[in-house]
C-alpha positions as CSV (number, residue, x, y, z in Angstrom):
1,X,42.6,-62.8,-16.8
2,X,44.6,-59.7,-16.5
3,X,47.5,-59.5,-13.4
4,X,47.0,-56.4,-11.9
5,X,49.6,-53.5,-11.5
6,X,49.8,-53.8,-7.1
7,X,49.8,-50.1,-6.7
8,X,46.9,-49.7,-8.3
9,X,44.8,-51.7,-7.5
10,X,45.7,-51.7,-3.2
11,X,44.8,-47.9,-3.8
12,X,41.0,-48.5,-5.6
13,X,40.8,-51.3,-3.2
14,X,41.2,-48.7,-0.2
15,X,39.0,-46.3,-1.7
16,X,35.8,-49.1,-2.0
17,X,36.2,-50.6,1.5
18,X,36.6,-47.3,3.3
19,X,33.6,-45.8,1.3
20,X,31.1,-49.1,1.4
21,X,32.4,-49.6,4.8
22,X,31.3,-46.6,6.0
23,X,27.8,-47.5,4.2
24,X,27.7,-50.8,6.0
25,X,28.0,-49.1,10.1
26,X,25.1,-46.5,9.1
27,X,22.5,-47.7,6.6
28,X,20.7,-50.4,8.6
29,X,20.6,-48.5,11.8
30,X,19.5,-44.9,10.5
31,X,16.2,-45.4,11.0
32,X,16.6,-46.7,14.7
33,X,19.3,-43.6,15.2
34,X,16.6,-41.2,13.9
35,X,13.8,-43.2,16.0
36,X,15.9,-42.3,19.1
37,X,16.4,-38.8,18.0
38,X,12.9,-38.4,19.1
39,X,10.9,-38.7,15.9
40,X,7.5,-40.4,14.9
41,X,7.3,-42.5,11.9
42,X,5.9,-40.4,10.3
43,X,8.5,-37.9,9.9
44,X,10.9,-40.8,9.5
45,X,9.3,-42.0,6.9
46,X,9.0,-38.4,5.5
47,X,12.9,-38.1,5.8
48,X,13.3,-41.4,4.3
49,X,11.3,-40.7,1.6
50,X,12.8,-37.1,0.8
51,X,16.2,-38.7,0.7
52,X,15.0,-40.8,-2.4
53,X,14.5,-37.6,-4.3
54,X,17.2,-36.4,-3.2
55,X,19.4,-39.5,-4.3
56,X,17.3,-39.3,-7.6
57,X,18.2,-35.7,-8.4
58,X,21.9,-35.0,-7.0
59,X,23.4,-38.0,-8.7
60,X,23.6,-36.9,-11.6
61,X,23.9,-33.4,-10.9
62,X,27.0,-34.4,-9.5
63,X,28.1,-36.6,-12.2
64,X,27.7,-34.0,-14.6
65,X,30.1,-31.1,-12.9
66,X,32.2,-34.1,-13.0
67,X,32.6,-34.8,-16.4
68,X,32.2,-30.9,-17.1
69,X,35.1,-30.2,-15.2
70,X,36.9,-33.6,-16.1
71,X,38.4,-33.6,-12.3
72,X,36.1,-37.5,-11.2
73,X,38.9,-37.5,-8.2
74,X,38.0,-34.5,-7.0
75,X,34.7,-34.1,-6.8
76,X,34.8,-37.9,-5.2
77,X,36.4,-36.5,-2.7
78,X,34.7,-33.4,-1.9
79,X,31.5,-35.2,-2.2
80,X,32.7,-37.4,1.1
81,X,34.6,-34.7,3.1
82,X,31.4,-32.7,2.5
83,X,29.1,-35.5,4.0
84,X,31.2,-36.9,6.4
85,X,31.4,-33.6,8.2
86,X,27.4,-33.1,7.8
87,X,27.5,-36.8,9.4
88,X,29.6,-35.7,12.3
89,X,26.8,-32.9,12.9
90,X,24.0,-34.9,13.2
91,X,24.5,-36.5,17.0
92,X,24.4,-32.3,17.6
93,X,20.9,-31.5,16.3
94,X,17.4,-31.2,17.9
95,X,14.8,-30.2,16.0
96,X,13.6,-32.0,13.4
97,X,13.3,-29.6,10.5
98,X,17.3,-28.3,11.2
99,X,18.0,-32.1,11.2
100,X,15.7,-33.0,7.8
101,X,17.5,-30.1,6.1
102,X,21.1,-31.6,7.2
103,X,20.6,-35.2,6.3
104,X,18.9,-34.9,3.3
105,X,22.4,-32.4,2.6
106,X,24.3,-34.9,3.5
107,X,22.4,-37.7,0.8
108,X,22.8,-35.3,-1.5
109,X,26.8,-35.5,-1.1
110,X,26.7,-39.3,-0.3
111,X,24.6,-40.3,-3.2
112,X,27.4,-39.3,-6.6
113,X,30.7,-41.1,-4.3
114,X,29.7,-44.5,-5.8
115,X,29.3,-43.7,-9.6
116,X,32.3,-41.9,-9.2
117,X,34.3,-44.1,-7.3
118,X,33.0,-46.7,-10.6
119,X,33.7,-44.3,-13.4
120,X,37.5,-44.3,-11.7
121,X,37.9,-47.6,-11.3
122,X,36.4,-49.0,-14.7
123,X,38.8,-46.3,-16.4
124,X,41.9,-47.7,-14.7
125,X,40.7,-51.2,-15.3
126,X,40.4,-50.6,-19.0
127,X,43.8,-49.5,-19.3
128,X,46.6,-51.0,-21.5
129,X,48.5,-53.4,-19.2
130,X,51.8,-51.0,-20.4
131,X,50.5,-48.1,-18.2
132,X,50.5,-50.7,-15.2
133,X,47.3,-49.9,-14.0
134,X,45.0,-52.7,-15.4
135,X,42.9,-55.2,-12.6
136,X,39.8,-56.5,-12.8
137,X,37.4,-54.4,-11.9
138,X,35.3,-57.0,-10.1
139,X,38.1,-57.8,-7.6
140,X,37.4,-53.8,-6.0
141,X,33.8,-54.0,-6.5
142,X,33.9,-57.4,-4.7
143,X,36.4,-56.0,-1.8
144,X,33.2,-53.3,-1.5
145,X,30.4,-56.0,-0.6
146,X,32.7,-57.8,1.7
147,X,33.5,-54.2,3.5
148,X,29.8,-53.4,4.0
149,X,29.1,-56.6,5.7
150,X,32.1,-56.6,7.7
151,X,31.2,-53.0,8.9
152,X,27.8,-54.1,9.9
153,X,28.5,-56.4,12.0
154,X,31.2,-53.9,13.7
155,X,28.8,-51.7,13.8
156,X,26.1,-53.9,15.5
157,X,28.6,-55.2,18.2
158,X,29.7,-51.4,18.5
159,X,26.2,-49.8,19.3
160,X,25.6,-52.8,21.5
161,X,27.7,-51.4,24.5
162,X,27.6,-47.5,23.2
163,X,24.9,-45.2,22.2
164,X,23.2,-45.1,18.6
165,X,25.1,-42.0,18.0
166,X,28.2,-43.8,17.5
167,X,27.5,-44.9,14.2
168,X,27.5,-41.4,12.7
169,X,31.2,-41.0,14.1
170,X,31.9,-44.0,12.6
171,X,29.9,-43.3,9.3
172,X,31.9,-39.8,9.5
173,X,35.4,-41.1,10.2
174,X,35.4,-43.7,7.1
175,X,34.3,-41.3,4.8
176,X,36.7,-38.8,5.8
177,X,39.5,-41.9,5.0
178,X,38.0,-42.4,1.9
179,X,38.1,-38.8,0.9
180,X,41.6,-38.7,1.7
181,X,42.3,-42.3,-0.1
182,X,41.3,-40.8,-3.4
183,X,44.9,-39.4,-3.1
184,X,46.7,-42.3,-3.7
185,X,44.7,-42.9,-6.6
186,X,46.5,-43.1,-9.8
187,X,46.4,-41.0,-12.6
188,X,44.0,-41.7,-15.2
189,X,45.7,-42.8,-18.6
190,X,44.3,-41.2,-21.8
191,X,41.9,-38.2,-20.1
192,X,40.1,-35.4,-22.4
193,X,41.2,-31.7,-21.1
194,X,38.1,-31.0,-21.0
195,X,34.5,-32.3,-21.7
196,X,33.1,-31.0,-25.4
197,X,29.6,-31.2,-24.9
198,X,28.7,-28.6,-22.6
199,X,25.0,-29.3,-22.5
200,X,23.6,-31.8,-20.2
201,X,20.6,-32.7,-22.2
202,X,22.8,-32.7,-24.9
203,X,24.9,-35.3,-23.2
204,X,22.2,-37.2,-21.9
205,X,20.9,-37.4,-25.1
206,X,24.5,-38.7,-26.7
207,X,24.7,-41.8,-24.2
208,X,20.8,-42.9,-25.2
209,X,21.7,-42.6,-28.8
210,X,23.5,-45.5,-28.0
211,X,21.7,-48.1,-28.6
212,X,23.8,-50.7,-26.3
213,X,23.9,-48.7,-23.6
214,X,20.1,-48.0,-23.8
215,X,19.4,-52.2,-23.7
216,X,21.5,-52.7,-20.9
217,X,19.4,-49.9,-18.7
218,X,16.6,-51.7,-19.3
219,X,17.7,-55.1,-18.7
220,X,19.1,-53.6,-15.3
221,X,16.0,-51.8,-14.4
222,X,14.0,-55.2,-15.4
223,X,16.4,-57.9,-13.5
224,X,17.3,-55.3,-10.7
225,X,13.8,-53.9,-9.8
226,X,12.7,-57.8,-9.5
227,X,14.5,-57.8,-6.3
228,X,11.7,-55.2,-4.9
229,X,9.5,-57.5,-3.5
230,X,12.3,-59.8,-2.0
231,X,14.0,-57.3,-0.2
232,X,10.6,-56.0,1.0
233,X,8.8,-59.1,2.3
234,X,11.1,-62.1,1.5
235,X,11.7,-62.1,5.4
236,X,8.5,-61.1,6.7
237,X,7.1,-64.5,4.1
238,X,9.8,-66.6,5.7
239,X,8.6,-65.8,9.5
240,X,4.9,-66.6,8.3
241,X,6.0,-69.9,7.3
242,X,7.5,-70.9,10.3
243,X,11.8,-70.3,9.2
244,X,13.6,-69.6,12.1
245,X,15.6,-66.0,12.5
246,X,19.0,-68.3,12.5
247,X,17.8,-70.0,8.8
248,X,17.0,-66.1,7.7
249,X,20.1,-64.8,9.1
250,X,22.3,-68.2,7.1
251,X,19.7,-67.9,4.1
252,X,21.2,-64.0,3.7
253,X,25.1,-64.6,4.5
254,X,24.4,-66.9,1.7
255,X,23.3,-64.6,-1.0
256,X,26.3,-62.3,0.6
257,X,29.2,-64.5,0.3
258,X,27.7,-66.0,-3.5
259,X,27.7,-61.8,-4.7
260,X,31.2,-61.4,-2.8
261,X,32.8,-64.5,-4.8
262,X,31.4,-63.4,-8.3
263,X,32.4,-60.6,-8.3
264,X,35.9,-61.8,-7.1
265,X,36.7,-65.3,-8.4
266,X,33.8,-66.6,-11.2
267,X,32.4,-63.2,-12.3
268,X,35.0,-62.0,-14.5
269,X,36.0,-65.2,-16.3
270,X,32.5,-65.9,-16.8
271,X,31.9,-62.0,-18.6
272,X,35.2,-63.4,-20.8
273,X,34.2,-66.3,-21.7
274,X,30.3,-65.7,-22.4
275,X,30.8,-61.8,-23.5
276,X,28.0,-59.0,-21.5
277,X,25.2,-60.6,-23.7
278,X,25.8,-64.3,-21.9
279,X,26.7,-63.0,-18.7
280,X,23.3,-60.7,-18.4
281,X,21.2,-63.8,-20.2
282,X,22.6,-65.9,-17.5
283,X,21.8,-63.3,-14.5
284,X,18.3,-62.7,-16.1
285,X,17.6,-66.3,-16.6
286,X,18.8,-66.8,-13.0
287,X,16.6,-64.0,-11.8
288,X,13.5,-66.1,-13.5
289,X,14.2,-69.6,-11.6
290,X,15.3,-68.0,-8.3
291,X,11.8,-65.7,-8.1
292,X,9.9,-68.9,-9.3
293,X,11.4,-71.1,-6.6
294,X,10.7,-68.1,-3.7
295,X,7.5,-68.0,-5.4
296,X,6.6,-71.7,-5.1
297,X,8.5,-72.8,-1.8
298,X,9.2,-71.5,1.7
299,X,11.3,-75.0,2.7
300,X,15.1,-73.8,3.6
301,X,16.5,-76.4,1.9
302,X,15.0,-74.7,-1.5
303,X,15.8,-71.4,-0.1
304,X,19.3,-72.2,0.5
305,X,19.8,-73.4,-2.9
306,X,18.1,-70.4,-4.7
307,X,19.8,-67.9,-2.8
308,X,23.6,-68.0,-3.6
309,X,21.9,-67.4,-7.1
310,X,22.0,-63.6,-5.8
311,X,25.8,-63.5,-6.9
312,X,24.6,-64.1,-10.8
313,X,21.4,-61.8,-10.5
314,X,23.4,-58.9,-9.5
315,X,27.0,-59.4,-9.3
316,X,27.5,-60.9,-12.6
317,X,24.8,-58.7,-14.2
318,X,26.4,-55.8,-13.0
319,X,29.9,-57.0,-13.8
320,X,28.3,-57.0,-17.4
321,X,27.0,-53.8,-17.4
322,X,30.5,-52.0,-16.2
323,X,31.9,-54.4,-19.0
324,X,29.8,-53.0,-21.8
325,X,30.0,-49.3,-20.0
326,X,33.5,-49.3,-20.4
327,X,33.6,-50.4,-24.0
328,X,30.6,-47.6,-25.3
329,X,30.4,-44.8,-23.1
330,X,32.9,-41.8,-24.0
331,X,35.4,-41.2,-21.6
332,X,34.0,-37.2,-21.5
333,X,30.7,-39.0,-20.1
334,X,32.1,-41.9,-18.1
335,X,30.6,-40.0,-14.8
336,X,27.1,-39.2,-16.1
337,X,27.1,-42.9,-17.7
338,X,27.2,-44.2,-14.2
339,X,24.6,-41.8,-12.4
340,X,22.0,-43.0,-15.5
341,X,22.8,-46.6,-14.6
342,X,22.2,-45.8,-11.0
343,X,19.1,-43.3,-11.8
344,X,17.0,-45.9,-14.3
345,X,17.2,-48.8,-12.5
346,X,17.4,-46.7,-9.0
347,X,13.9,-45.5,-10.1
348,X,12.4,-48.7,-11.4
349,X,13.2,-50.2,-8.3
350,X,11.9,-47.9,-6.1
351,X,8.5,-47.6,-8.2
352,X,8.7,-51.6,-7.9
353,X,9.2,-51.3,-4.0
354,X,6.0,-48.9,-3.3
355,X,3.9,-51.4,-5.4
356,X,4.8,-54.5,-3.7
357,X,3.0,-53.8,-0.8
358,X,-0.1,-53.8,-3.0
359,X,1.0,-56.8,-4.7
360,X,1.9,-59.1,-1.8
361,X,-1.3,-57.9,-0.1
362,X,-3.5,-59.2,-2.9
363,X,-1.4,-62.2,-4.4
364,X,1.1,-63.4,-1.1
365,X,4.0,-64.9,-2.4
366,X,2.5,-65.3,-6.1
367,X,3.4,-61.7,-6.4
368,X,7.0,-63.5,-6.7
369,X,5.6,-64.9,-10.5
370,X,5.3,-61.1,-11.4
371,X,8.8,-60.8,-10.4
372,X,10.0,-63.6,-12.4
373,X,7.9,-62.2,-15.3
374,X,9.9,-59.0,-15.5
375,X,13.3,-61.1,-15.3
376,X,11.9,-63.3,-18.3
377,X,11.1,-59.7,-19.9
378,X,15.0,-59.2,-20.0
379,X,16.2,-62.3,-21.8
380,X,15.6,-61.3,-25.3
381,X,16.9,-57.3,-24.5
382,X,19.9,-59.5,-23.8
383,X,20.5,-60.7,-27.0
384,X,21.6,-57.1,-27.9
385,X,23.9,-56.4,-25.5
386,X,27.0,-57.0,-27.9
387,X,30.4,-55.6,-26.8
388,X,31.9,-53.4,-29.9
């Protein structure tokens, strides 16, 4: 394993826990926060359903101008100046037309500051170890699960003895750090001047030529959008069966802490020794026995062994993916590389969540066999994922 250059890797490290730390104090209390901003549900769900097409759309947008203008840093950090001063405006609004316009403004900033943030870090982990900017890139990424926990719970014990609207000062204030972070960034090593395809269909169209990159969306759409159903009603099937909110609470610090040390300790030895293609057969193949247990069982005991398996069906998988990213995708597209890996599976996912409901209405938790089906459904793609 590589030993990083300290500098570097303190300063990406920064950057990830300021920016998934800010994620962490907001994204599980929004919809409380715009509940006691006076709205119905159904204008909350109207605003959290615009936001997905928002997400969808201004990704890669952003990514894009990004790679056109070759300048990752700084549209990173305008992206989170930009919505962590549309954040500080929302305690101010009233009416809930003004307030739709300036949150879903605000998503639109938020959503590129993660595929950026990647396409930064995987460049400076890909570096020769002479430029003294190589790391792992799993040791950020891993830093970045660990921060949005760690915020949530700040967050909860913060709005327990203050009003809801502290948590969009707080989502604010840590993207206003992690704007300013992205100055201590280093410099990239080997950069293009300037990006030589001008057209973004064009571009578009010169990542899915590749033929690597193209398997590996659609193993991450497949393994990733097989978490729809759990993160939908995985809780809701535990409390029907009688699993205490303490076992629930444990049984998710599990799955947690397992992503958090893959993607610190295991992950990246594993993607050396196995190669993307192993790594993403072994998070696919994990994906199949852990929906097949949920499937099958509501006992804690099996719950609590299945669900550290959550480090290898997305921390490992996605370990791969940056892994394989980093070794096809042209520098010039490095940013619109990352908003397709967030868009594909992004959109499977959410297509996955809005059918679940249907599914778990008509099967229960044999829906979780469909699940494990579509996992299944990646292991072969896998076979293709070869590292050039």
């Amino acid at each position: 394993m590589r030993m990083p250059q300290p500098d570097a890797l303190r300063s990406f490290i920064l950057l990830y826990v300021l920016l998934y730390a800010s994620f962490g104090v907001a994204s599980p209390f929004w919809p409380r926060f715009f509940e006691t901003r006076g709205m119905s549900p159904e204008q909350i769900g109207l605003l959290l359903g615009l936001g997905t097409v928002v997400r969808l759309i201004a990704g890669p947008v952003a990514a894009r101008l990004a790679d056109r203008l070759q300048r990752l840093r700084h549209v990173l950090a305008a992206a989170a100046a930009l919505a962590a001063c549309l954040a500080f405006g929302l305690p101010w609004i009233g009416g809930f037309w003004i307030f739709l316009i300036v949150r879903l403004c605000q998503e639109a900033a938020l959503t590129p500051t993660t595929s950026l943030a990647d396409a930064l870090a995987l460049d400076a982990s890909r570096s020769a170890p002479s430029s003294g900017m190589s790391f792992e890139y799993g040791w950020v990424r891993g830093s970045a699960s660990a921060a949005f926990v760690i915020g949530t719970l700040a967050a909860g014990q913060v709005i327990g003895w203050t009003a809801l609207t502290s948590i969009a000062w707080m989502h604010g204030a840590l993207l206003l750090a992690a704007a300013a972070s992205t100055m201590l960034l280093p410099a990239a090593g080997a950069r293009t001047c300037a990006a030589p395809e001008r057209s973004s269909v064009r571009a578009i169209g010169e990542l899915m030529q590749l033929v690597v990159f193209r398997r590996m969306l659609l193993v991450a759409a497949l393994v990733y959008g097989s978490h729809a159903m759990h993160d939908a009603f995985a809780v809701i099937r535990w409390n029907a069966a009688g699993v205490s909110q303490t076992t629930i609470s444990i049984l998710w610090s599990e799955a947690v802490v397992a992503e958090v040390l893959v993607f610190v300790l295991v992950g990246p030895r594993w993607v050396d020794s196995l190669g993307p293609a192993g790594a993403a057969a072994m998070a696919s193949l994990a994906a199949v026995v852990r929906w097949l247990v949920v499937a099958c069982s509501s006992d804690p005991v099996a719950l609590a062994l299945v669900q550290p398996l959550h480090g290898l069906t997305f921390a490992l998988l996605h370990l791969a993916c940056m892994r394989l990213m980093g070794a096809t995708v042209p520098r010039h597209l490095a940013a619109t590389g990352q908003a397709l890996y967030a868009l594909g599976p992004g959109l499977v996912t959410a297509l996955l969540t809005l059918s679940s409901g249907m599914l778990y209405a008509r099967l229960g938790a044999s829906g979780f066999l469909l699940m494990a089906l579509l996992s299944g459904f990646a292991l072969p793609l896998c076979l293709g994922l070869k590292q050039p």
